[in-house]
C-alpha positions in Angstrom: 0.0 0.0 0.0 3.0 2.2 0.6 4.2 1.7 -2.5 1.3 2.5 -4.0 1.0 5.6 -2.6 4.7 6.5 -2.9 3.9 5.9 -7.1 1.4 7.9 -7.1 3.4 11.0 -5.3 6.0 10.6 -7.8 3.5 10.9 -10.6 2.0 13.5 -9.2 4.7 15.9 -8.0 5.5 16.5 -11.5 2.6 18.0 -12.3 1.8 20.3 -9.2 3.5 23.3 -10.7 0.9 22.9 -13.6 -1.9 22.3 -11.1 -1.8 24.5 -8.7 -1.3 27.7 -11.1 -4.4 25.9 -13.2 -7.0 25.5 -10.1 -5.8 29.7 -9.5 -7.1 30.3 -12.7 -10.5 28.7 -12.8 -11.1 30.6 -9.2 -10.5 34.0 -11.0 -12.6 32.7 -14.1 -15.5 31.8 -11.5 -14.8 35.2 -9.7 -15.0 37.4 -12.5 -17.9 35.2 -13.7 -19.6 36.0 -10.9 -18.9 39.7 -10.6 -20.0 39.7 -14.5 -23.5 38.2 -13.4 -23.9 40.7 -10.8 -23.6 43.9 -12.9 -26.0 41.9 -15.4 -28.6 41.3 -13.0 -28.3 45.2 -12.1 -28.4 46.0 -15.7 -31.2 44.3 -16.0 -33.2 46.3 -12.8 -31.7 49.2 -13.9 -32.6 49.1 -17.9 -35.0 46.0 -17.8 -38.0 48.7 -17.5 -38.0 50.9 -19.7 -37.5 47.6 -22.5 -40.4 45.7 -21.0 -43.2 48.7 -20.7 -42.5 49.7 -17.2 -41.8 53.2 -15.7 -38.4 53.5 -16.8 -36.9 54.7 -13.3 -33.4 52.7 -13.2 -32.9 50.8 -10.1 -30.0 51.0 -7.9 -26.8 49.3 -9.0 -25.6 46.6 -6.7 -22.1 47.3 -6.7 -21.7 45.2 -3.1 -21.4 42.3 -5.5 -17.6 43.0 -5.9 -17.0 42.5 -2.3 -17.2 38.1 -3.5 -14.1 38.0 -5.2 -11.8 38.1 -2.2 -12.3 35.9 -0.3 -11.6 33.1 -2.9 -8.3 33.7 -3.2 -6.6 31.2 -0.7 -7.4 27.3 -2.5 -4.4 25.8 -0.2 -4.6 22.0 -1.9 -2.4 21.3 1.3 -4.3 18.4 2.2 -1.7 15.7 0.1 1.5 16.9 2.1 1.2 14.1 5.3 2.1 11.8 3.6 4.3 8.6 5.0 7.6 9.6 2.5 10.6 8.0 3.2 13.1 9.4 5.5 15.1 11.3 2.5 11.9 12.5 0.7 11.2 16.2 1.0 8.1 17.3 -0.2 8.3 20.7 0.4 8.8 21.1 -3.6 5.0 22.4 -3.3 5.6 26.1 -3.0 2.8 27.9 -2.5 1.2 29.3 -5.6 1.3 33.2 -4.4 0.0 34.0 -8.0 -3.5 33.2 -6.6 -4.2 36.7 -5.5 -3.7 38.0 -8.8 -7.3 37.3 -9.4 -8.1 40.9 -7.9 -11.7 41.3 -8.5 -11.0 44.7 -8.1 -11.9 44.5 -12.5 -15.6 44.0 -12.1 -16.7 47.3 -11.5 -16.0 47.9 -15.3 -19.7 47.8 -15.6 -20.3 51.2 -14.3 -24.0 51.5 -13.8 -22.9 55.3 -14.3 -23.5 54.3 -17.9 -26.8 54.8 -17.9 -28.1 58.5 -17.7 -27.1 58.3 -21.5 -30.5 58.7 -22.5 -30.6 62.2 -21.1 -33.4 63.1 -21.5 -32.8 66.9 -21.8 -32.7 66.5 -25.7 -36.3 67.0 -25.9 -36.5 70.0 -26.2 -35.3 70.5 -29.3 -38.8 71.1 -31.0 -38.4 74.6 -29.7 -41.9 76.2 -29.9 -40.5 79.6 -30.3 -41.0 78.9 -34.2 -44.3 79.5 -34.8 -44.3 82.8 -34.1 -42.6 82.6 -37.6 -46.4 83.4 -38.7 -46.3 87.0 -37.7 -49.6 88.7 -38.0 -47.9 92.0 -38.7 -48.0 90.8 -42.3 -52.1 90.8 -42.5 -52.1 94.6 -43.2 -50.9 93.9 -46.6 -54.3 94.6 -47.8 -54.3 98.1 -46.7 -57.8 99.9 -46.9 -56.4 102.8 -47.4 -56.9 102.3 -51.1 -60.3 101.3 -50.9 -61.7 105.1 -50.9 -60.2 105.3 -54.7 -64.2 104.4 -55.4 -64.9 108.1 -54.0 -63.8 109.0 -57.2 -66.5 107.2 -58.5 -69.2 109.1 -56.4 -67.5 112.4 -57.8 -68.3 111.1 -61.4 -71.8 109.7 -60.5 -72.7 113.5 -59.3 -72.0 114.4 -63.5 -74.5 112.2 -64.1 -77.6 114.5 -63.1 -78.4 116.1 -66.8 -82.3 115.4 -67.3 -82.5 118.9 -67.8 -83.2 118.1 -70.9 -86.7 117.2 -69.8 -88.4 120.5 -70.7 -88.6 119.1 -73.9 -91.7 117.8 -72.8 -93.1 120.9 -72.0 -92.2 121.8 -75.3 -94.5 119.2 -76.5 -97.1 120.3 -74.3 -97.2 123.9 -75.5 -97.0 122.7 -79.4 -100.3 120.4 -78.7 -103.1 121.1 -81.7 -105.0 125.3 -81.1 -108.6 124.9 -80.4 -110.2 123.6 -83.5 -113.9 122.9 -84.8 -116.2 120.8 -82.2 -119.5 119.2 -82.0 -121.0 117.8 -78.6 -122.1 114.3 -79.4 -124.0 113.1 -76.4 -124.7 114.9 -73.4 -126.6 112.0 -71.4 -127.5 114.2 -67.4 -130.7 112.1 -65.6 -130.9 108.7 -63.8 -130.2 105.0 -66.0 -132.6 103.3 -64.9 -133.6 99.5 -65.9 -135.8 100.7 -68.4 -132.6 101.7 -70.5 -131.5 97.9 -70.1 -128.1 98.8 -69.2 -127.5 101.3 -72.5 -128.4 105.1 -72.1 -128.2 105.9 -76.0 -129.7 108.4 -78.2 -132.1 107.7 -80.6 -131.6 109.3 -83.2 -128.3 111.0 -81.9 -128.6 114.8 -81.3 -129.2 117.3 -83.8 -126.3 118.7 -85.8 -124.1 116.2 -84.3 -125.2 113.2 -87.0 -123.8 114.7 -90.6 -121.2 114.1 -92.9 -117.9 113.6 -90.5 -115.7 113.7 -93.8 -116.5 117.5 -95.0 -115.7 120.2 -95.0 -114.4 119.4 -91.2 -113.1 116.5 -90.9 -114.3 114.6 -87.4 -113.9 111.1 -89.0 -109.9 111.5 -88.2 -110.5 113.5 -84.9 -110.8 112.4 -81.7 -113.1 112.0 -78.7 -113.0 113.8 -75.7 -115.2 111.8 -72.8 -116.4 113.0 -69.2 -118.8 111.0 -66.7 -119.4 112.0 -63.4 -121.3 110.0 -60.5 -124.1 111.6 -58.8 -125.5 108.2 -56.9 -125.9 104.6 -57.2 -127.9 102.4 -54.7 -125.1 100.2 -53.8 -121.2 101.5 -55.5 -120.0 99.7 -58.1 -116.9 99.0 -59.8 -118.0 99.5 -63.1 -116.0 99.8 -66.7 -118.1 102.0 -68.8 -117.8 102.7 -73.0 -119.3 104.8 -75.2 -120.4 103.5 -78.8 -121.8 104.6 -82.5 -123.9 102.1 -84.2 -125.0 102.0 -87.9 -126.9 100.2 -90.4 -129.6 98.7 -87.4 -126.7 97.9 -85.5 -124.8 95.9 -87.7 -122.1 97.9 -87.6 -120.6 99.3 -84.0 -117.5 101.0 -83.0 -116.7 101.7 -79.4 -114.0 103.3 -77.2 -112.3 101.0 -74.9 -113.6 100.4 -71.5 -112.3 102.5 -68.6 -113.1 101.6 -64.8 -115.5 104.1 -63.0 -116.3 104.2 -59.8 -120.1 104.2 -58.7 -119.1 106.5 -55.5 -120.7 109.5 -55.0 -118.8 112.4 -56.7 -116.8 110.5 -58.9 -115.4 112.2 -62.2 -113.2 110.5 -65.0 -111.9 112.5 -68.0 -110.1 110.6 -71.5 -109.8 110.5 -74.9 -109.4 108.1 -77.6 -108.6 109.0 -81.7 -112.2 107.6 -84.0 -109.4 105.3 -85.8 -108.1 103.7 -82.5 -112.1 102.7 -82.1 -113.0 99.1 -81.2 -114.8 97.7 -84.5 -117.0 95.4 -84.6 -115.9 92.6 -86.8 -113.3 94.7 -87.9 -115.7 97.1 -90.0 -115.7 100.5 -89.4 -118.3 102.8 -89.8 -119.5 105.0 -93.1 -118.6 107.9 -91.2 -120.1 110.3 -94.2 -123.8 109.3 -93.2 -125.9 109.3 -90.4 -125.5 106.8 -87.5 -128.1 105.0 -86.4 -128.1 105.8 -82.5 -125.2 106.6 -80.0 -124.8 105.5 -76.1 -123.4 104.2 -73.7 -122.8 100.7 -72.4 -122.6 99.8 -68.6 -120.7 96.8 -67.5 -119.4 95.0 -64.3 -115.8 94.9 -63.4 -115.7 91.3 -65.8 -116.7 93.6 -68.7 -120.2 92.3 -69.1 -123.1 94.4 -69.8 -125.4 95.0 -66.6 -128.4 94.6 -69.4 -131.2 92.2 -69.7 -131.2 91.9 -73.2 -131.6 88.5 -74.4 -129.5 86.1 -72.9 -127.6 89.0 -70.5 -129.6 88.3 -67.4 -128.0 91.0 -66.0 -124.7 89.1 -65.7 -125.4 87.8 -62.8 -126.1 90.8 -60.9 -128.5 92.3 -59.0 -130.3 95.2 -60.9 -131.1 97.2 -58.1 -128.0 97.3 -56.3 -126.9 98.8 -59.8 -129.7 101.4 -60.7 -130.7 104.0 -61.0 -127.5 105.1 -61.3 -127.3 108.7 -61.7 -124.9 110.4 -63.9 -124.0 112.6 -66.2 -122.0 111.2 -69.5 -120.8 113.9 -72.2 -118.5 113.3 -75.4 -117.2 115.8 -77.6 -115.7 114.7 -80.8 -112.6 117.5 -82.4 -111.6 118.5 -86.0 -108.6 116.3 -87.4 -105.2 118.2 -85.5 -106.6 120.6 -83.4 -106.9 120.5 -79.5 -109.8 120.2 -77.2 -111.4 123.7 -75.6 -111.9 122.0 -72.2 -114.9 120.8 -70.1 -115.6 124.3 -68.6 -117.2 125.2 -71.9 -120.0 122.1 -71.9 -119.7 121.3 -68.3 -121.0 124.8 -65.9 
């Protein structure tokens, strides 16, 4: 058994050098190892955050974890040295491998937490609002008002415009209208219609001296008609349209003026005039105007322009007779000489 173990020394002492300087070096391995997983793990609380969605706050670095490394320093593998040798075997060829403490773990702290305020966060304010003030409203009073009165000029122009002095032409017209010419009064109707007249006041014949020859020597045929009626009273006012008219031939032929609204009030007075060729004509026709006429009147109608007669098939035109007459008036025409002017009503009406 000696011998055994005496063998085994021998092949062993060889190799201690090599061992003991080996075994040294895996401690420091396993020390700086373990001083590397340390700053890892406080990487990981002081960074781990803000990569996995949490608050981002870094955690405080556990540099305590350097304070490991020491105390491995002193592997003595001592344990072999008691051995029985024989009496001229020294084994103190095992010098101590001093080298160990050249693992100083002193090296870990190379992961410097310090590291991390990198992300200083003081960059942000590089979108520096001050720029958009770059939109100055001083630049809005580009479109200066100040030119806008240039359109006063306008107004000045506009005040040039007033020339319709011109107008007294008109009055020029009015003093060159036809002198006073020949007249005849053609119907002077002045009493009450009643319904005995069946809506049509006429003269039959017309009046003396006013049924001749219209052609010559004066000629009335191209002269016009001066009309007048004036309301004295009607039962109930109406709003009549009124027309004079010459018939001829037993009535087959029948020219009238055109119908002008008249007021059945009390007091009411309506003056016109119409040239004989502007005359309504029945069927077109007008009348022989160089012989006698047949009758002359005047036909009464509602404010449709239907005869208040009952005449066949009239029937009054629907309205009631007595709300209509008598209607008390006075209706006078005058007809004037081809070109010449009217007198007036003050010498036919006193």
């Amino acid at each position: 058994m000696v011998r055994k173990v005496r063998q085994v020394v021998h092949k062993v002492r060889p190799a201690l050098p090599l061992v003991l300087p080996a075994v040294a070096l895996v401690v420091v391995l396993l020390a700086m190892t373990s001083a590397w997983a340390a700053g890892a793990i406080g990487d990981h609380r002081a960074f781990g955050p803000a990569i996995f969605g949490g608050s981002g706050a870094p955690a405080t670095p556990y540099a305590t974890a350097t304070a490991t490394a020491t105390g491995t320093a002193q592997p003595s593998p001592t344990p072999t040295t008691t051995a029985t040798l024989p009496p001229g075997a020294t084994a103190t060829a095992t010098p101590s491998p001093t080298a160990s403490p050249t693992a100083t773990a002193t090296d870990t702290p190379t992961a410097t937490p310090t590291d991390t305020p990198t992300a200083t966060p003081t960059d942000t304010p590089t979108a520096t609002p001050t720029d958009t003030p770059t939109a100055t409203p001083t630049d809005t009073p580009t479109a200066t008002p100040t030119d806008t009165p240039t359109a006063t000029s306008t107004l000045t122009t506009a005040t040039k415009t007033p020339k319709p002095t011109k107008t007294p032409k008109a009055t020029a017209t009015a003093t060159n209208t036809p002198a006073p010419g020949e007249e005849l009064l053609v119907f002077d109707w002045n009493r009450p219609v009643t319904t005995d007249d069946h809506g049509f006041p006429w003269d039959k014949p017309p009046m003396p001296g006013a049924n001749g020859d219209w052609t010559q020597p004066i000629n009335f045929a191209q002269g016009t008609l001066h009309l007048r009626v004036e309301i004295f009273d009607q039962p109930m006012p109406q709003d009549m349209k009124l027309q004079f008219c010459f018939w001829q031939n037993n009535n087959t032929l029948e020219n009238c003026t055109h119908l002008v609204a008249v007021s059945g009030k009390k007091g009411t007075v309506v003056t016109w005039s119409e040239p004989i060729k502007d005359l309504y004509k029945k069927d077109g026709l007008p009348l022989i105007w160089s012989s006698p006429r047949t009758r002359n009147g005047v036909s009464i109608k509602n404010s449709k322009g239907q005869p208040v007669s009952d005449y066949t098939g009239m029937a009054w035109s629907g309205e009631d007779p007595d709300a209509w007459y008598p209607l008390n008036m006075r209706f006078t025409v005058v007809v004037v000489e081809k070109g010449a002017g009217f007198s007036g009503w003050e010498h036919y009406i006193p």
